[in-house]
C-alpha positions as CSV (number, residue, x, y, z in Angstrom):
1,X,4.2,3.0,-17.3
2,X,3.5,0.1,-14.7
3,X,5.1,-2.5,-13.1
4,X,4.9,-5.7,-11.1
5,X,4.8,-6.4,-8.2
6,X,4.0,-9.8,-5.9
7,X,1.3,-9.4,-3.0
8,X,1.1,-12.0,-0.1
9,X,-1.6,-11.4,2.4
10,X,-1.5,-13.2,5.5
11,X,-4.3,-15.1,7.6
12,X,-7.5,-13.0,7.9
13,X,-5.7,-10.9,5.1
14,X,-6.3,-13.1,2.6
15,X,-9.6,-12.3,1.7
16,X,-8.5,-8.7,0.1
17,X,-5.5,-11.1,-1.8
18,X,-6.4,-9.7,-5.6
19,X,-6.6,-12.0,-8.5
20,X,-3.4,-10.7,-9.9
21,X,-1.7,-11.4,-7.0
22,X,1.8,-12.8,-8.7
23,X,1.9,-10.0,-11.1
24,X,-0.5,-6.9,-9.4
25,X,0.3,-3.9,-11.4
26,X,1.1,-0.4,-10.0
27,X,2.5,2.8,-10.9
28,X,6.2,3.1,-9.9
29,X,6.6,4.8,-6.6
30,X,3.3,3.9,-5.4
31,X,3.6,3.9,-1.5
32,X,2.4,0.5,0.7
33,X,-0.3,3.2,2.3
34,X,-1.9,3.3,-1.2
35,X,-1.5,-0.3,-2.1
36,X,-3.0,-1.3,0.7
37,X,-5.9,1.5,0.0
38,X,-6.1,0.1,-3.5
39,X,-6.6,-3.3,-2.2
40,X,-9.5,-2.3,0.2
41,X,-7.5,-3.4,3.6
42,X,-8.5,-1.4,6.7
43,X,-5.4,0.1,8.5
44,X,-6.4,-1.0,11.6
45,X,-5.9,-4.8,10.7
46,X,-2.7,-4.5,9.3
47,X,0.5,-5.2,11.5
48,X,3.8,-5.9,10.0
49,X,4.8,-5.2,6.3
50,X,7.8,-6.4,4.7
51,X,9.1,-5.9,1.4
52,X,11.3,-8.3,0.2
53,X,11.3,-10.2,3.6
54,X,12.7,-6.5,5.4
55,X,10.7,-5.2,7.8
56,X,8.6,-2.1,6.4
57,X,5.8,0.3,6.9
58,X,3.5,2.1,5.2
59,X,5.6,5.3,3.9
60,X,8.0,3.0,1.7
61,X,7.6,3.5,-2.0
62,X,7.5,0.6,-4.6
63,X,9.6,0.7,-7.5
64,X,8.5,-2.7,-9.1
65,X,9.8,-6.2,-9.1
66,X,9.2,-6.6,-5.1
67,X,7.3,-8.9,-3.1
68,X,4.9,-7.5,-0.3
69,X,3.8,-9.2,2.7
70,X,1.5,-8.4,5.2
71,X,0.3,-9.6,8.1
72,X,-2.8,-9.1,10.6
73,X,-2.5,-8.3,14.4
74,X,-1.9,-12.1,15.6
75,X,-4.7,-13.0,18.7
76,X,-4.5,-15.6,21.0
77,X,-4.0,-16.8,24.4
């Protein structure tokens, strides 16, 4: 069984923002490491999660029905 879920990629993010991304389907319990592996983003340019507008990290598991933010390491001076 799947469910939805809504993925918002931030700034340099939004390159790896899929074509589903209103209704991305995964399997319940999927973890935002393995979302994020789905979705091709490098670790390393990933800086703040939050599901549901909460603060997250990568261990949380999905159950379907949230929205997923992300956001890259933020550079300037």
């Amino acid at each position: 069984m799947t469910v939805q879920i809504t993925i918002k990629l931030f700034a340099s993010l939004n390159r790896f923002t899929p074509v589903s991304s209103d209704n991305y389907p995964i399997e319940p319990g999927t973890t935002v490491n393995n979302l994020l592996k789905q979705l091709g983003i490098p670790e390393d340019e990933i800086k703040l999660i939050f599901i549901n507008g909460i603060k997250s990290d990568f261990a949380s598991a999905l159950l379907g029905g949230e929205r997923v933010g992300v956001f890259p390491p933020v550079g300037g001076g």
